[in-house]
N, C-alpha and C positions, 0 to 999 in steps of 0.2 A: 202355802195355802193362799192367802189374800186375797182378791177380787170374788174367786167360785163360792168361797164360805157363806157365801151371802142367798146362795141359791139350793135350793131343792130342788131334789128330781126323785121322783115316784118309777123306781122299776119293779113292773109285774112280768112275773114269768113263773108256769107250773115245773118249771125243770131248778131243781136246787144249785146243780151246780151252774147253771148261767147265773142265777139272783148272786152267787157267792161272787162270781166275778164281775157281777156289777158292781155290788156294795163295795167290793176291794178298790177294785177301779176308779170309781168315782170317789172315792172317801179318798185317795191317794193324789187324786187331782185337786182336792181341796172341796168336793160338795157336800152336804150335806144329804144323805141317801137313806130314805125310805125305801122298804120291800115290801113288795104283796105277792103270794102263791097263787091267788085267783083271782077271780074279776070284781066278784062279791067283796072282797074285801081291802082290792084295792080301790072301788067307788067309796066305800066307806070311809077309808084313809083319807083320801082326798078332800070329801064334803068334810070332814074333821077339820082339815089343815092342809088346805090348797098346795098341790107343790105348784114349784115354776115351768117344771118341764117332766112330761109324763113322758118314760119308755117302754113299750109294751108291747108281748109277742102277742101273735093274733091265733093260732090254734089253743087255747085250754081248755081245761073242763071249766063248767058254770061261763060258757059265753065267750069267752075269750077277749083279747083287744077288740075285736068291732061291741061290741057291749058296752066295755068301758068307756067307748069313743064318744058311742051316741050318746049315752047319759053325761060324759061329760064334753061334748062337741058346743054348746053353748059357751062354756067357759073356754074354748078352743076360742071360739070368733071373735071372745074379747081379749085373745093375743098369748093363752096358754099355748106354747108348742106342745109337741107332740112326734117321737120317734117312734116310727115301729119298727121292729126286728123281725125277719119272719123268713123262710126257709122260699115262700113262692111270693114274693112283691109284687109279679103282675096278677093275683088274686086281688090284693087292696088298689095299687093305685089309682082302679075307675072308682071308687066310692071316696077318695081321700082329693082327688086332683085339684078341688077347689080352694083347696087351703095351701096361703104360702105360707104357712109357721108348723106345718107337718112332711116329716118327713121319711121315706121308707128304702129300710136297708136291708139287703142279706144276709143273712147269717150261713157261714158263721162269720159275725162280725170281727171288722179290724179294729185293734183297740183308737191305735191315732184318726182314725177317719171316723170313727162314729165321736170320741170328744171334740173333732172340729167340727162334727153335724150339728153338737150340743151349745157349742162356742158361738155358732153363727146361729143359732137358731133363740138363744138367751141373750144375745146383743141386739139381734132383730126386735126383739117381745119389749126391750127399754125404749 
């Protein structure tokens, strides 16, 4: 575990079995992992108990990731990362390009290449 324990990461996705293999994955890397099924309730989550690093697909029901972005893009500028996961990356990266602490991958996701996205992107945000 040691150094990751220290960090939260909020993954939102309406598909059960990708949340399973987040929360696996990341709890396995050592972080502490929140889940939200939607967007509603992962804003919620959030304004509860800020994570450090949000991961988030962008098609769901109730809004999806661009939803969660905007409401929480504020807290983005003051140095929250932000992964998306999403089946078509070039839909998001014209609305995301101005942010260097967000960053957008394909799914389906490789497991070592999205925790070095997470690595580099929560060493950057210190």
């Amino acid at each position: 575990m040691g150094k990751n324990e220290n960090f939260k990461i909020l993954a939102v996705d309406d598909d059960p079995v990708i949340l399973a293999y987040y929360s696996t994955m990341l709890s396995k890397a050592g972080y502490k992992v929140e889940i939200a099924a939607e967007a509603t309730g992962a804003i919620m989550l959030f304004k509860e108990a800020p994570a450090d690093l949000l991961l988030l697909d962008v098609a769901m029901p109730s809004g999806g990731g661009r939803q969660v972005f905007e409401v929480v893009s504020g807290l983005v500028e003051k140095g929250v990362p932000v992964i998306f996961v999403t089946g078509l990356p070039e839909k998001i990266e014209p609305w995301v390009s101005g942010y260097a602490n967000v960053r957008v991958m394909k799914k389906p996701v490789v497991t070592r290449e999205l925790l070095n996205a997470i690595s580099a992107l929560l060493g950057a945000a210190r």
